[in-house]
C-alpha positions in Angstrom: -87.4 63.1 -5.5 -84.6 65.5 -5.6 -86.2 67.9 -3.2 -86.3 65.0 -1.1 -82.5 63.9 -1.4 -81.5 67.5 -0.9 -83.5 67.4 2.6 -82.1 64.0 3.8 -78.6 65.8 2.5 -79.0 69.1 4.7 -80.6 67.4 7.6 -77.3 64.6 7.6 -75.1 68.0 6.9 -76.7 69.5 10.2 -75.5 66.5 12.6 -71.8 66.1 11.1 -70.3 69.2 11.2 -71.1 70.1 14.8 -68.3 67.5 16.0 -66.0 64.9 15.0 -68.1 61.3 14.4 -68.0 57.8 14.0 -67.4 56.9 10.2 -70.8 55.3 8.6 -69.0 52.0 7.9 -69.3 50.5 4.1 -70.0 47.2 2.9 -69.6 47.5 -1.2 -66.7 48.9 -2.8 -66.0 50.4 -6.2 -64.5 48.2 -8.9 -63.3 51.5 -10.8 -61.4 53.5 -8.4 -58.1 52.2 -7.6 -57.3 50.9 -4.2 -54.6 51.4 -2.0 -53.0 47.9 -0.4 -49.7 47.3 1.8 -48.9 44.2 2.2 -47.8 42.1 5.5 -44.5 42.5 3.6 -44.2 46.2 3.2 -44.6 46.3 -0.8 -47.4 48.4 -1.9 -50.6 47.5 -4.8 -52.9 49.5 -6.5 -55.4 47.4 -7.6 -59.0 46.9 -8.4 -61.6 45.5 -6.1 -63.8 42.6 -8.0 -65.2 41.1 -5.0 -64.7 40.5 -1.6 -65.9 37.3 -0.1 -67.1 37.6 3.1 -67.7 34.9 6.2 -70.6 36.3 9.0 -69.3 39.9 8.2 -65.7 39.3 8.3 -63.4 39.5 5.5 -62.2 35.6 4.4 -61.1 36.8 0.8 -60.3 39.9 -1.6 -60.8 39.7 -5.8 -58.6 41.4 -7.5 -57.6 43.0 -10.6 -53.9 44.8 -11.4 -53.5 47.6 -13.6 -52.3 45.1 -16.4 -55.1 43.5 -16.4 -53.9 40.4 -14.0 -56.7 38.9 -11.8 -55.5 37.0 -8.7 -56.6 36.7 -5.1 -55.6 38.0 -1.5 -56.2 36.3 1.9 -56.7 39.2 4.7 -53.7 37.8 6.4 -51.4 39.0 3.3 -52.6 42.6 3.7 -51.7 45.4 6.3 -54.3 47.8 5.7 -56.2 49.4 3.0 -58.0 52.2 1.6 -61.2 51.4 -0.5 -63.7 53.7 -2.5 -66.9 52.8 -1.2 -69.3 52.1 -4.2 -72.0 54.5 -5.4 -74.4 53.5 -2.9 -72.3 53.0 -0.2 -71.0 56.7 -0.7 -74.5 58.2 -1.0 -73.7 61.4 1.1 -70.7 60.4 2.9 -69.2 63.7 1.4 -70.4 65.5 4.4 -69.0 62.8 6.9 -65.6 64.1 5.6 -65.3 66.3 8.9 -61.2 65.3 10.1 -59.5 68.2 11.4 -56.2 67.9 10.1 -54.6 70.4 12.8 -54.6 67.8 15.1 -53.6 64.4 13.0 -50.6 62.7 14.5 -51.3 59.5 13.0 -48.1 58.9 10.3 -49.9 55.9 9.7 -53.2 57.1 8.2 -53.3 59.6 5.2 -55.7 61.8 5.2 -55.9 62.7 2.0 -56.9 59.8 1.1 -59.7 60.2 3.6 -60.9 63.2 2.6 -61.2 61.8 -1.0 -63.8 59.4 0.9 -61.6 56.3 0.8 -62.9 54.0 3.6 -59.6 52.3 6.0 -59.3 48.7 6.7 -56.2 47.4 9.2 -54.9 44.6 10.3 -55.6 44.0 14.3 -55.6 41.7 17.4 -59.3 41.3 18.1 -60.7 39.3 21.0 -63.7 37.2 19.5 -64.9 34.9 22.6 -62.2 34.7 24.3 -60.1 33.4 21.4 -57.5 36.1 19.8 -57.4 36.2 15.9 -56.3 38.8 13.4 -58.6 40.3 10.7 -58.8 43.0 8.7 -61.0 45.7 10.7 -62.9 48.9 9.6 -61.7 51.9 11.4 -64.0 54.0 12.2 -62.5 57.1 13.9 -58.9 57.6 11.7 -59.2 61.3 12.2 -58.8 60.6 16.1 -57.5 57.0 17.1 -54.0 57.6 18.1 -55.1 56.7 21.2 -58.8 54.5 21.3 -58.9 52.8 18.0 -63.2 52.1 17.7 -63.7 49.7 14.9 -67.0 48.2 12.9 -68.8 45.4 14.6 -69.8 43.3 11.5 -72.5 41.7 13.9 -73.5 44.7 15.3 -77.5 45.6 15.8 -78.4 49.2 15.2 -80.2 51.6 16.8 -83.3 53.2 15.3 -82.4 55.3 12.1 -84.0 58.1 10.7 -85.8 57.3 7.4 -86.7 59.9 4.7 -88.0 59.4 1.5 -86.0 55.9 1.7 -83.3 57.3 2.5 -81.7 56.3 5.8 -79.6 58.8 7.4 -76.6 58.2 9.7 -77.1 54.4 10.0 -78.3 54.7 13.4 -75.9 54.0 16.5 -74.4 50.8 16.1 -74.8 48.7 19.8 -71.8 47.6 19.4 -68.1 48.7 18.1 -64.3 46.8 19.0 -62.2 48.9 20.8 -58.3 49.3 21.4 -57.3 51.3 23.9 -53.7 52.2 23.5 -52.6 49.4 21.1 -54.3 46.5 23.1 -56.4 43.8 21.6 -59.3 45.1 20.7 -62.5 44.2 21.9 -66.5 43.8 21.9 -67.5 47.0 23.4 -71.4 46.6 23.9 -74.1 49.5 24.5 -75.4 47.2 27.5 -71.9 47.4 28.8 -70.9 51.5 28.8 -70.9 52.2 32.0 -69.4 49.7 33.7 -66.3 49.6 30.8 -66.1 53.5 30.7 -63.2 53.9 33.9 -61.2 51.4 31.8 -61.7 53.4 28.6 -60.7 56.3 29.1 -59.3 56.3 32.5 -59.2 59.5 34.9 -59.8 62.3 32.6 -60.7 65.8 34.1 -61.8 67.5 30.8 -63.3 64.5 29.4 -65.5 64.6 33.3 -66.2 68.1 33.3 -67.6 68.5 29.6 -70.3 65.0 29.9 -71.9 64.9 33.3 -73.7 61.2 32.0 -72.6 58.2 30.6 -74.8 58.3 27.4 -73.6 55.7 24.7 -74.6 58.3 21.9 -71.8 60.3 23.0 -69.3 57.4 22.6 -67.7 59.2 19.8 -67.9 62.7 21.1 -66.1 61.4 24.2 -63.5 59.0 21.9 -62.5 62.6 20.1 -62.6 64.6 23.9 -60.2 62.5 25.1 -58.2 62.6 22.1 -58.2 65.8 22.4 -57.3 66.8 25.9 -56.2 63.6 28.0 -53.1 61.7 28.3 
């Protein structure tokens, strides 16, 4: 068993450190490490996740417990963002996911310390569900490189094929679908089907981003989200 766990470990090792990727997004959270709220209103919590009551993926209601002991409860439309400590299962190798490049963060928002520490980033944001705009709490999964294309978790989203060892499933697969914001727009459904007909309004006329990918390949969604980052305006 634990020759088997150190394989699915070294082979996941292998695929993350070659380039910056999309954050494995988490669906439990750790009661016993403290999280990291602003509110709507600016004030700040540390708190303790109990539960999070969910609606068809989407956040409808957060459980929680103070320092003191006080248990109350928090609507998503009360909280700005938030950084929570996936739970021991959740965080099953997401050490080596930990991969931001701290030379080029420009985002005053997002700390990256808490990042590195493995704390998973919620926001509020504009999203775009069926032609209706609403606001909900959204898992970002790029913070290292979103100053300019914000790619968040589709909670409805399908996945590709993983890779299974030993039960163990590595990387997740490639979600088929993410929400996007380009720029600070209202973010939305970005589908695998879709790619490359919504690529042009992605990421615009980009020389580097051209030169470096000769296809369109929707497994490089994240490699071209950090390119452009990188070296486009």
């Amino acid at each position: 068993m634990k020759l088997t766990t150190m394989l699915a470990v070294a082979i996941l090792a292998i695929s993350t450190v070659s380039a910056q990727h999309f954050l494995i997004p988490s669906f439990s959270f750790s009661g016993k490490k403290i999280a990291y709220l602003t509110m709507a209103d600016g004030t700040e919590q540390q708190v303790y996740i109990k539960s999070i009551d969910r609606k068809k993926g989407l956040i409808e209601e957060l459980k929680v417990e103070d320092q003191s002991g006080k248990k109350y409860k928090l609507a998503p439309d009360q909280i700005k963002h938030m950084y929570l400590m996936p739970s021991g299962l959740d965080q099953m190798g997401k050490d080596l996911e930990k991969t931001f490049d701290t030379k080029n963060w420009h985002d005053d928002e997002l700390d990256p310390t808490k990042l590195k520490e493995g704390y998973v980033y919620f926001e509020q944001a504009e999203v775009l569900v069926k032609g209706k705009k609403m606001t909900m709490l959204m898992q970002l999964l790029n913070p290292g490189f979103s100053t300019k294309i914000k790619v968040y978790h589709d909670p409805y989203a399908a996945e590709t094929a993983a890779v299974g060892i030993g039960g163990f499933t590595l990387a997740g697969g490639d979600d088929k679908s993410y929400y996007v914001s380009v720029r600070g727009q209202t973010a939305y459904k970005l589908e695998k089907k879709n790619y490359k007909e919504e690529y042009s309004k992605i990421f615009g006329f980009c020389t580097p981003l051209k030169n470096k990918f000769e296809d369109v390949k929707w497994s490089q969604f994240d490699e071209h989200v950090y390119e452009h980052f990188l070296n486009c305006e």
